[in-house]
BADREN-203446 format. One record per residue: residue in one letter; x, y, z of N, C-alpha, C in turn. Coordinates in pm, whole numbers, plus 32768, in hexadecimal, padded with zeros to 4 digits. Layout:
# residues N
aXYZXYZXYZ;...
END
This chain:
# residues 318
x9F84AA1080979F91AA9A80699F69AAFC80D6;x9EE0AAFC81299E9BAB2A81809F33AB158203;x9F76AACD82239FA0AAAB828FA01EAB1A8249;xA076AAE581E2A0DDAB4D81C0A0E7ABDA81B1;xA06DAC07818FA028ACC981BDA02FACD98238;xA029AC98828BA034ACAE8317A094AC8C8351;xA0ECAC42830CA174AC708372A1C2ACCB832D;xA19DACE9829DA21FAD67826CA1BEAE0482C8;xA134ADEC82BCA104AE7782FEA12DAE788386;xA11AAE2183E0A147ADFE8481A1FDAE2884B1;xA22DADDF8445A2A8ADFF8453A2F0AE6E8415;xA2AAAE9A83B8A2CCAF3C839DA294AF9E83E9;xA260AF75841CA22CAFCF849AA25CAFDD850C;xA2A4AF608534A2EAAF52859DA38BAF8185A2;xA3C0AF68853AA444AF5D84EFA467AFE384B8;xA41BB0168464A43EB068840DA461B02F838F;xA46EB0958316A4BEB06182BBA55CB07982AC;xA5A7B008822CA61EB0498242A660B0958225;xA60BB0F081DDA65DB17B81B4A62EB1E48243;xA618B19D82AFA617B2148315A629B1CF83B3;xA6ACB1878364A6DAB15783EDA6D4B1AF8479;xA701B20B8455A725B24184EBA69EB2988521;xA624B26484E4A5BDB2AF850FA555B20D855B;xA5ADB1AB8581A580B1188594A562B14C864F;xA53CB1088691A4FDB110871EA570B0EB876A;xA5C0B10387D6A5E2B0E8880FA5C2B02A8864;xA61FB0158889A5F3AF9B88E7A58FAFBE8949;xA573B02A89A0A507B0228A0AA4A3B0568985;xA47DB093891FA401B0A088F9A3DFB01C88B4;xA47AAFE1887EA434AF5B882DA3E4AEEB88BE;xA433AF1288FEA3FBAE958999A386AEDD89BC;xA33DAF2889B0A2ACAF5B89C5A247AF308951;xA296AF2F88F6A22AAEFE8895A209AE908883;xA2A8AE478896A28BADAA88B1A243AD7F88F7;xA251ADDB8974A1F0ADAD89FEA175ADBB89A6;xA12DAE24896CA0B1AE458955A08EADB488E3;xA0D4ADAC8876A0B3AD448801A09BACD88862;xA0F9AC9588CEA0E2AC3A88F0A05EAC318941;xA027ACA1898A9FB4AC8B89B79F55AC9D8974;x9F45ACBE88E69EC5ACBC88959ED9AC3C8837;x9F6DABF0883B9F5EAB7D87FA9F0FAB13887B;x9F3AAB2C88FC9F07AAE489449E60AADA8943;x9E23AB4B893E9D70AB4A89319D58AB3188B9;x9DACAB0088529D5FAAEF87C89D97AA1D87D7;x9DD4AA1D882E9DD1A986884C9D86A9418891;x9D4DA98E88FE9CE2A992895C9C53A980892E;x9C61A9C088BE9BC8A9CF886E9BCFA9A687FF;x9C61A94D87C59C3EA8D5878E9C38A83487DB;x9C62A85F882F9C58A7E7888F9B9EA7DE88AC;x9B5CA83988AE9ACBA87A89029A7FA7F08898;x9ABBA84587FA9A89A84787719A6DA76F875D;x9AFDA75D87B79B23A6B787B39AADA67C87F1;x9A79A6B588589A23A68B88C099B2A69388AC;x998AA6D4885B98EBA6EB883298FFA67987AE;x9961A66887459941A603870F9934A59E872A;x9973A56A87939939A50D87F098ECA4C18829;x98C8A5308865982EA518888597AAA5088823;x97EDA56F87AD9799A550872D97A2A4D3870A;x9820A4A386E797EBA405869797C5A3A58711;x97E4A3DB87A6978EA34C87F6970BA36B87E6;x96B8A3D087E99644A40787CA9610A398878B;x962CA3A586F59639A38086509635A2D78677;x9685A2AA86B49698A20F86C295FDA1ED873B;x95FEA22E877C9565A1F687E494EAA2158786;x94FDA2858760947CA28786F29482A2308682;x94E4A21586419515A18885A694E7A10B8610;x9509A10286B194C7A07E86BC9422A08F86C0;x9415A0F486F9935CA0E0871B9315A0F3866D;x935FA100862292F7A119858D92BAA089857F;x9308A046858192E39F968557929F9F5C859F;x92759F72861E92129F2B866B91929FA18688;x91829FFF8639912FA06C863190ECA03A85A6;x9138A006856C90D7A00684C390AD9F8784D7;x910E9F30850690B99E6B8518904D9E9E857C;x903C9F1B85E08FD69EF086138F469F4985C2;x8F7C9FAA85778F1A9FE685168ED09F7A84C8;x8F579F2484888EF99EB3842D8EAD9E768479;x8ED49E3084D38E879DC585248DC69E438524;x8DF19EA8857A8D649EFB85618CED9EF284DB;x8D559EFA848B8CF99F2084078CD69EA683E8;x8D119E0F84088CC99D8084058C729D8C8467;x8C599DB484DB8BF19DC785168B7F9DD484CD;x8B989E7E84C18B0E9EB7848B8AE29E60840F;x8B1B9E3683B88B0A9DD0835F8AAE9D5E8385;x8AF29D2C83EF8A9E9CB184338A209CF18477;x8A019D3584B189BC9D8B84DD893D9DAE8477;x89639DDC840E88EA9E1B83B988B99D89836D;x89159D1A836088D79C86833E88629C508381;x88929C5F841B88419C01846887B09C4D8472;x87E89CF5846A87629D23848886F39CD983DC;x87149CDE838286D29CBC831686A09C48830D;x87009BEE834286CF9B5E836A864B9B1983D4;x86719B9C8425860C9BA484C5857B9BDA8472;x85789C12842084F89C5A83EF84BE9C1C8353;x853E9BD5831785029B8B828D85239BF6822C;x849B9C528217848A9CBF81D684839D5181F7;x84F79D4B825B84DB9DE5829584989E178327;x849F9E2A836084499E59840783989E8683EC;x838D9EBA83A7830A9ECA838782BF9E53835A;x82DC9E0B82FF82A19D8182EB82B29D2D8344;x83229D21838583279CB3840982DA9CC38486;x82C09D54849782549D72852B81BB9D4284DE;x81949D70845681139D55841E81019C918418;x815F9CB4842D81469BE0841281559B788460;x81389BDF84E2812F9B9B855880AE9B57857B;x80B79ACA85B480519A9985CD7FE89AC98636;x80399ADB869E800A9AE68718802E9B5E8767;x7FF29B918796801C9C1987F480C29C0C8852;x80BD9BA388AA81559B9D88BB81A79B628843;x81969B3F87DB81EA9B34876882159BB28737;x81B09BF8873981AC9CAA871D820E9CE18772;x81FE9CCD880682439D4F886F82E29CEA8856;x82D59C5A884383759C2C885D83D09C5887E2;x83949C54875283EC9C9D86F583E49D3E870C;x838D9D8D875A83C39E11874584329DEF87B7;x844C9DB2882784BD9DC6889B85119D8B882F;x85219D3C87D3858C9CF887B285CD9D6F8750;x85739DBB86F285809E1986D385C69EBD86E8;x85969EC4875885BF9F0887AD86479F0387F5;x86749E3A87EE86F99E61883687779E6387A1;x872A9E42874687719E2686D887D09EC186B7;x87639F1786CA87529FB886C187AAA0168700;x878F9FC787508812A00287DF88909FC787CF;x88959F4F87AA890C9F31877A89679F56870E;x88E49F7D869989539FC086088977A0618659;x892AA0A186B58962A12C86DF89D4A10E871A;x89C9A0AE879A8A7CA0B987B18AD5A0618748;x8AC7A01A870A8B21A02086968B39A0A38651;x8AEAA0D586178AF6A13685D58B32A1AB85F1;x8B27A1D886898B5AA23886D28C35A1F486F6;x8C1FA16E872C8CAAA12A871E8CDFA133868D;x8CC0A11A86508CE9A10285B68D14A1B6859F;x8CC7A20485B38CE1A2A3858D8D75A2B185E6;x8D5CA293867B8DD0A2BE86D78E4CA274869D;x8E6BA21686738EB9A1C186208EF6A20685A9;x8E9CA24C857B8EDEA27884F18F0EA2DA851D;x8EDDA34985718F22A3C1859C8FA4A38E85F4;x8FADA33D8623903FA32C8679908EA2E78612;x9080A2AB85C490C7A283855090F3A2F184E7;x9094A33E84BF90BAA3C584679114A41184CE;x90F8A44A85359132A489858C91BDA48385BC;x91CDA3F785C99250A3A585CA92A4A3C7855A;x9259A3BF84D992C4A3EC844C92D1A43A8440;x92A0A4B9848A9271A51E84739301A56084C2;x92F0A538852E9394A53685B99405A5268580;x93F3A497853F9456A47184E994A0A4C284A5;x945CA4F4842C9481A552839F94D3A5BC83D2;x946EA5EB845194A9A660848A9505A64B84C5;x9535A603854295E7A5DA8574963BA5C48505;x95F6A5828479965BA57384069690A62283C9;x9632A64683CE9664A6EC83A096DBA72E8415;x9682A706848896DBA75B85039770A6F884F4;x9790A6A684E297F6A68A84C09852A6758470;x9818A69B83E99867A69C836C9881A74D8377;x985BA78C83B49865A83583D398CEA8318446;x98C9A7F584AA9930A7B9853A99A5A78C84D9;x99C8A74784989A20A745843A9A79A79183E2;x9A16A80283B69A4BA85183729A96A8BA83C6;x9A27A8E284229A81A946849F9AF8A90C84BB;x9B06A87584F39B84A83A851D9C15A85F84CE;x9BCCA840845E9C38A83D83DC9C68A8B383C9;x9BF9A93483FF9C66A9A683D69CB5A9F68433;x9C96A9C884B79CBFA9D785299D39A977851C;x9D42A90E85049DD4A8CA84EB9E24A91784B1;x9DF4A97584559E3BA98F83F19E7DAA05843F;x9E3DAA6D848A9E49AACD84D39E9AAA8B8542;x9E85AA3485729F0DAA3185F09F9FAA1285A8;x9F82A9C28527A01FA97884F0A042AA0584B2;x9FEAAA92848DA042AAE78455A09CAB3F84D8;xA028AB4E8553A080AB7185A8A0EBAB4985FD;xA0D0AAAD8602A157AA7E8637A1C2AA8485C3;xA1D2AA6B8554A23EAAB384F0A26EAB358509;xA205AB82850BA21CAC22852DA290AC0485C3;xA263ABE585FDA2A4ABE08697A2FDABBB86AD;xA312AB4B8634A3ABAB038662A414AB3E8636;xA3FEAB9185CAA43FAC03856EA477AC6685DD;xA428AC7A8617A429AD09869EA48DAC908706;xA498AC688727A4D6AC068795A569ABF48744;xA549ABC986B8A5D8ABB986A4A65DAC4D8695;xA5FBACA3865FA670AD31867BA66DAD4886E1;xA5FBAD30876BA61FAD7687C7A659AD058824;xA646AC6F883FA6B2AC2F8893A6F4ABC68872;xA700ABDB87EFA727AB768783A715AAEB87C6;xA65DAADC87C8A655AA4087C6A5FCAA208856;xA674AA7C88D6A67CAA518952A5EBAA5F8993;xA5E0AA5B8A2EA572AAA28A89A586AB278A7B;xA505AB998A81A50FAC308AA7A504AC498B2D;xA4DDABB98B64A4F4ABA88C0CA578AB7E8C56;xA599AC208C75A62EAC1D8CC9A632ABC38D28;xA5CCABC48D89A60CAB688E07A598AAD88DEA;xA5F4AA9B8E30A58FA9FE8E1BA583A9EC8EBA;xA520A9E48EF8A4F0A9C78F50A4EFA92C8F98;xA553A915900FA586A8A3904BA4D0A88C90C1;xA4C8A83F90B8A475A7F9911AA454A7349144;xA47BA76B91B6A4A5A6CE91E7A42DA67591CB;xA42DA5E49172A3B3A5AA9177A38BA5909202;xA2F3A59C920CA2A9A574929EA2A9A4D392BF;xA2C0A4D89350A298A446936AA232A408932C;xA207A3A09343A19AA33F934DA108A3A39356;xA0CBA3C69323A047A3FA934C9FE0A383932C;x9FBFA37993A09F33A34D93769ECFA3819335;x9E69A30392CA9DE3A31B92AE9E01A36E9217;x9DA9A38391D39DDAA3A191539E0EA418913F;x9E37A47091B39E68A50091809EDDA49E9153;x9F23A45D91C59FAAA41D91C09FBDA3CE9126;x9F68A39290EA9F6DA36490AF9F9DA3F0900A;x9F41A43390479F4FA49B8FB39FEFA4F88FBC;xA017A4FD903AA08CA54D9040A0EAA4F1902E;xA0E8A46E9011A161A40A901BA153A4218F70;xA0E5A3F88F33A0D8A4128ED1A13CA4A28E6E;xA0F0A4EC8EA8A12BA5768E5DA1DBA56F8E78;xA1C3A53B8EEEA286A55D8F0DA2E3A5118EA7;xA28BA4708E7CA2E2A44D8E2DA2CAA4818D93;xA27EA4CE8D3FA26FA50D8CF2A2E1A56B8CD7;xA31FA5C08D4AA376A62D8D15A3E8A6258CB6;xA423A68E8C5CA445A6848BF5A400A6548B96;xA3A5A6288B79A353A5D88B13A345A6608AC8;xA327A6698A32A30EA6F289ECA285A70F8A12;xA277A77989DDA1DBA79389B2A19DA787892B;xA151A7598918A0F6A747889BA072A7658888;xA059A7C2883E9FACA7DD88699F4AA76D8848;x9F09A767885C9EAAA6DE88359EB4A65F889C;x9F49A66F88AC9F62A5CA88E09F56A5B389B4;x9F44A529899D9EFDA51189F99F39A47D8A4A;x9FF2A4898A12A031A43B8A1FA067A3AF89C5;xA0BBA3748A17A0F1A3758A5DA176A3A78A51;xA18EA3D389D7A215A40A89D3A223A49C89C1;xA1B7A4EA89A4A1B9A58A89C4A10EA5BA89D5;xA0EBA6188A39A082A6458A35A07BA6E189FF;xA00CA70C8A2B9FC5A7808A5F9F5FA7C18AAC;x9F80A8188B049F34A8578B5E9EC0A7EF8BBC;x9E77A7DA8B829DE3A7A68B7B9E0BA6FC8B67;x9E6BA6F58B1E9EA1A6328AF39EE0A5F38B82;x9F44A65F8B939F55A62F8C2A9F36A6288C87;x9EE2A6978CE19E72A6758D3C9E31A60B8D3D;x9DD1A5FA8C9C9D76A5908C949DC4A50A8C8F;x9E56A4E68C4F9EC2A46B8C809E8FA47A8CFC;x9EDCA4C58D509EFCA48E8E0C9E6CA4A88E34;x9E0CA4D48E429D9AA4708E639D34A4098E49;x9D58A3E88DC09D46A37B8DAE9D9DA2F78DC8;x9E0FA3058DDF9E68A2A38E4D9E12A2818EDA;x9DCCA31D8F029DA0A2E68F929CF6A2C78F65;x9CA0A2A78EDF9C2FA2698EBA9BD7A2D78ED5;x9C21A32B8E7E9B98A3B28E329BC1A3DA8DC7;x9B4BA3E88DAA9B54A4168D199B35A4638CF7;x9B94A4EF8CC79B76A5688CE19B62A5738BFB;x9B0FA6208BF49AF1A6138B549B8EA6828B06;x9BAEA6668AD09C3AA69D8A859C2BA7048A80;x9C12A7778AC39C16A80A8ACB9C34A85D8B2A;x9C60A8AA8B599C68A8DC8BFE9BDCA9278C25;x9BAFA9618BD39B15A9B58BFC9AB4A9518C1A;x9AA9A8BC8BDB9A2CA8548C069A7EA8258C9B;x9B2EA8308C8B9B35A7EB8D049B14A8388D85;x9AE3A8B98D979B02A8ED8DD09A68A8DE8E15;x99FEA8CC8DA2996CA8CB8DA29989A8338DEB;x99BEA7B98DEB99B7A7308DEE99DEA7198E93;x9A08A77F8ED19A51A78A8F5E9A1DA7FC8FE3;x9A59A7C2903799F5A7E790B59A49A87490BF;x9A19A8E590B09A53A98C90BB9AAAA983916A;x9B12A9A491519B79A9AF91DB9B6CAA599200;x9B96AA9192899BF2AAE492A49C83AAF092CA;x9CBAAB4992909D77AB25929F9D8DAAC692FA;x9D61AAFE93AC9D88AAD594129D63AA439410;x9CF3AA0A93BD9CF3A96293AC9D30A918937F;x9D6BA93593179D9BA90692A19E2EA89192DF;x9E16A81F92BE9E70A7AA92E39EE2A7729262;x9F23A73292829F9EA6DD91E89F18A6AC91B9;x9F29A6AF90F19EC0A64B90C99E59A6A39092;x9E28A71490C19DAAA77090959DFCA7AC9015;x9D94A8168FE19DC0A8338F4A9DB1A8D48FA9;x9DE5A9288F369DECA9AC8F1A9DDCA9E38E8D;x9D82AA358E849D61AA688E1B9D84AAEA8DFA;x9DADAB128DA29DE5AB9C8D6F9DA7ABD78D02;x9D92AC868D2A9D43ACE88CC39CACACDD8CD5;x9CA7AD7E8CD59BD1AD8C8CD09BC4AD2B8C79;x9BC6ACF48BED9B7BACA58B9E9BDDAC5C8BBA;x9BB7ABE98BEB9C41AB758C339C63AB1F8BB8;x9CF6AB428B909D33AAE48B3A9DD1AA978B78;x9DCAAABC8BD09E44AA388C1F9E27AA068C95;x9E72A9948C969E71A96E8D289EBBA9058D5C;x9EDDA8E98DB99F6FA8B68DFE9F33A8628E6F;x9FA5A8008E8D9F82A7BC8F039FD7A7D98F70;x9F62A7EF8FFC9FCBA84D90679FF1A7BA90A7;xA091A80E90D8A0EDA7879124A101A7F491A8;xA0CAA82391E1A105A87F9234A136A8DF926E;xA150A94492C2A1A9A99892D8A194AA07927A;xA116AA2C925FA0E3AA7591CCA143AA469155;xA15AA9DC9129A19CA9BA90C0A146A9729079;xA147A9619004A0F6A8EE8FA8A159A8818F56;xA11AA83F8F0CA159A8138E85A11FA8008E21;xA137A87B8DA9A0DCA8638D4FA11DA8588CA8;xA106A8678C3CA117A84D8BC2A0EBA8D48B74;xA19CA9198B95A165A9AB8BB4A12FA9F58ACF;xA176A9958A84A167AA1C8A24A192A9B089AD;xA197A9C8893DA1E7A9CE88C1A25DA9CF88CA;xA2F6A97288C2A364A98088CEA370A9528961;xA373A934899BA384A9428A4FA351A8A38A6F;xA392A8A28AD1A37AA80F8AECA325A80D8B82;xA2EBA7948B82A2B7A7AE8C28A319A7AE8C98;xA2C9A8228CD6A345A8558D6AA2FBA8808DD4;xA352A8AC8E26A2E9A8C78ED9A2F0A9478EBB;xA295A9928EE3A27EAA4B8EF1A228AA6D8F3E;xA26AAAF38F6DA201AB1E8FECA157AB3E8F9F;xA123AB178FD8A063AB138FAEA082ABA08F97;xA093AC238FFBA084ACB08FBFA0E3ACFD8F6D;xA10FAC938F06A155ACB78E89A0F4ACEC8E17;xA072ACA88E239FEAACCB8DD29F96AD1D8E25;x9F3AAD4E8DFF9EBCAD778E129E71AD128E2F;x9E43ACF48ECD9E01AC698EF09D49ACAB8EE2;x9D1FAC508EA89C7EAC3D8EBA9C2EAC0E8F23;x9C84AB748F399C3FAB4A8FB99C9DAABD8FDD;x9C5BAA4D90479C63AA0790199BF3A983903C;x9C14A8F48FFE9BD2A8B68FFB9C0EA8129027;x9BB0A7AF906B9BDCA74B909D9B81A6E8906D;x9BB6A69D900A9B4BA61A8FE29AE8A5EE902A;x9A8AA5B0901E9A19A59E908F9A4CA4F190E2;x9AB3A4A290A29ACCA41D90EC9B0BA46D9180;x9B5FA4CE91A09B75A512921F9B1CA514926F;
END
């Protein structure tokens, strides 16, 4: 229901209605808006992709802490048989108590050897007692972690879910706008020819062989291959071909990589696009990239200053 309000509002907005046809946008205003939808569908993919990554990390969290609970409480029990054994022997060592056992000493070193024995007995229930306390607090503490990653992620969930809901109303919205305005096609007039590169060595080579055979593949937000990506899916594909492992977002990838200036920048490095960076492409050269440009559009080569560049960045195996 939530997803269908948003494409009759999106697309009546974009469209018009039809009792006022001739008050509908032209093709260059509908291709501005498209441009615009598509770049705010792109940061709401970006920051469910972000949204993907923190759950992530949440349930590996969740799984290292679920293993350490069980060898935290066997070693709590084992403690509290301690002190158990502990407050026995001392009763045993004395008969009737520490006060009757020093009085019922025969002999003066009978006297000084039960107070040392006493004494270490003493010292011993304190560090039990002090272990046994630290035990329970890292055990409570632990559930305590627990409960809480369980909240942060049944809430990580819910955000996900409505953010799904928000990209599937705007890619509906969009495809609506694509179909009156290029019934279906690219809104990208020229397609950009670039000769694949030789042989490069070392893993740039590896990531640009990669991307090259990707082109035409669609775009899909979320996906991460092998038969359609996005933005952030494909980068992280072609360097992980050359054994990195980059996190499904363009803003962590950008945090995950060694900061370039233009004049450095080699085949294989990434490029990032927009002050709050939500794209990014893999450069092949000649200021050209190849990236997984949008909603509708398939992956293709484009000049890097088609966007608003941020920066860029080079995996750390370089």
């Amino acid at each position: 229901m939530h997803r269908l309000i948003i494409v009759i509002l999106l697309a009546a907005v974009a469209l018009g209605s039809p009792a006022h046809a001739a008050d509908r946008p032209s093709t260059g205003e509908l291709d501005q808006r498209i441009t615009a939808a598509a770049h705010r569908l792109e940061v709401i993919v970006e920051q469910y992709n972000e949204s993907r990554e923190d759950l992530r990390a949440n349930l590996a969290r969740q799984r290292t802490l679920g293993a350490r609970i069980g060898p935290m409480t066997e070693d709590l029990r084992q403690r509290r048989h301690l002190m158990s054994g502990l407050a026995a022997r001392t009763y045993q060592r004395t008969v009737r108590g520490p006060t009757v056992a020093l009085f019922s000493a025969d002999d003066p070193h009978e006297f000084v050897a039960k107070i040392v024995g006493l004494h270490e007995l003493a010292a011993q229930q304190q560090r039990a007692v002090r272990d046994l306390d630290l035990a329970r607090q890292r055990v409570a503490g632990t559930r305590t972690t627990l409960r809480r990653l369980a909240d942060q992620e049944r809430r990580a969930q819910t955000q996900l879910s409505a953010r799904k809901t928000l990209v599937e109303g705007e890619i509906a919205a969009l495809e609506q706008m694509r179909r009156v305005a290029y019934g279906g096609g690219s809104r990208y007039a020229a397609v950009f020819r670039f000769p694949a590169p030789p042989d490069l060595a070392g893993a740039g080579g590896k990531v640009v062989a990669f991307a090259f055979a990707q082109l035409g593949k669609p775009y899909r937000w979320g996906a991460t291959g092998p038969r359609a990506y996005d933005c952030s899916g494909l980068t992280l594909a072609a360097w992980e071909r050359a054994g990195v492992s980059l996190p499904h977002n363009a803003a962590r990838q950008y945090g995950a990589t060694a900061h370039l200036d233009r004049s450095d920048i080699k085949p294989g490095d990434l490029v990032f696009f927009y002050g709050r960076i939500s794209h990014v492409g893999v450069y092949i050269g000649d200021g050209m990239m190849i990236h997984a440009p949008e909603f509708g559009e398939n992956i293709r080569i484009a000049p890097i200053d088609q966007q608003p560049i941020h920066g860029f960045g080079r995996p750390s195996s370089r």
